[in-house]
C-alpha positions in Angstrom: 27.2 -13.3 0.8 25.2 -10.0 1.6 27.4 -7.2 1.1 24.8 -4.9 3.5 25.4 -6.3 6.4 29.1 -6.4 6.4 29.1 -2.5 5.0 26.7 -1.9 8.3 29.1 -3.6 10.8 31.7 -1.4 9.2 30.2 1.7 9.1 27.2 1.6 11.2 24.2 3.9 9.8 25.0 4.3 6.0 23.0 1.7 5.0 19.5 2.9 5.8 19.8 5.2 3.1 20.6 2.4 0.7 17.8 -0.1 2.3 15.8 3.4 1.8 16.5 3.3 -1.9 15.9 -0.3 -2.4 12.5 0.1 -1.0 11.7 2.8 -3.2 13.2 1.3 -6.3 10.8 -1.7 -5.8 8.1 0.6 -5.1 8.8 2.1 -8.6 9.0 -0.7 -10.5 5.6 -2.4 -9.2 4.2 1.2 -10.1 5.6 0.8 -13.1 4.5 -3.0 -13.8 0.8 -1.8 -13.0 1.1 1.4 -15.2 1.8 -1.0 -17.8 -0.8 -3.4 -17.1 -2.9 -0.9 -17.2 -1.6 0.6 -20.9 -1.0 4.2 -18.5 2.7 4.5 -18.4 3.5 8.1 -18.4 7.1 9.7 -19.5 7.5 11.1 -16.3 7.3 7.6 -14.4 9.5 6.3 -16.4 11.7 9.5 -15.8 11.0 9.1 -11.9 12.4 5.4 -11.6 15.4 6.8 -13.7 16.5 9.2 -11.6 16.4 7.1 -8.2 18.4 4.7 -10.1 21.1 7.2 -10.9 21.1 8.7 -7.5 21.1 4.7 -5.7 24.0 4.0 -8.7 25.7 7.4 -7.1 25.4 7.0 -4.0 26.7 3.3 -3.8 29.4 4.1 -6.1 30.5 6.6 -4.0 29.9 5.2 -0.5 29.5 1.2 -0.5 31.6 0.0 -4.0 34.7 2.4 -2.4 34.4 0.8 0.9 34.4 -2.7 -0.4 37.0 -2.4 -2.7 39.3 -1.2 -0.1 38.6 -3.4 2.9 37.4 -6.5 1.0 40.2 -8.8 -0.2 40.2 -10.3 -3.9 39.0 -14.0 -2.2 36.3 -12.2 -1.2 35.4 -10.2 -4.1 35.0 -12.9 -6.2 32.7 -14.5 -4.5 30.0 -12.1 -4.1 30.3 -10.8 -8.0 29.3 -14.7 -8.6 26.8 -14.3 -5.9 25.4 -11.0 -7.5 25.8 -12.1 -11.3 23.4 -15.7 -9.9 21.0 -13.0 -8.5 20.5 -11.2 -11.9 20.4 -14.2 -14.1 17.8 -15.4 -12.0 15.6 -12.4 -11.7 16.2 -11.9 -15.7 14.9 -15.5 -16.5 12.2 -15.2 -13.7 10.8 -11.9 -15.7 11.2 -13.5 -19.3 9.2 -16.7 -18.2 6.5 -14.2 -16.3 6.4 -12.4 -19.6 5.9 -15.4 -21.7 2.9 -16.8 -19.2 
């Protein structure tokens, strides 16, 4: 169900921007996680991640969400928002037990 891959065969070379963003979102956040370990989180981290998530939100809007809404059908559709809706229930109860460990 990854929507990547299909956007890539579609219009080769837009993606490594995205896969560029991912990778520096997660980058982020594990600077963040640590920060806050640490009791060192600073404003402008915060402020940092913020930004890249706006400019990935942007950027995807724009470029991947307008793609698959026009060449993706509605049997499709639906079954990647259940795919992606799965994905953050999971990660959501993954970081609520991690925080209650």
């Amino acid at each position: 169900h990854a929507l990547l891959p299909r956007y890539e065969a579609a219009c080769p070379g837009q993606t490594a921007t995205i896969r560029k963003q991912h990778a520096d979102i997660r980058v982020e956040l594990e600077r963040l996680g640590i920060d806050l370990d640490l009791h060192a989180l600073r404003e402008e981290s915060v402020e940092r991640l913020v930004t890249l998530l706006r400019e990935h939100a942007a950027r995807e809007e724009a470029q991947l969400y307008k793609w698959a809404d026009a060449a993706l059908g509605e049997h499709e559709k639906w079954p990647l928002l259940k795919w992606f809706a799965a994905r953050v229930e999971d990660r959501l109860a993954s970081s609520r037990s991690s925080r209650r460990g």
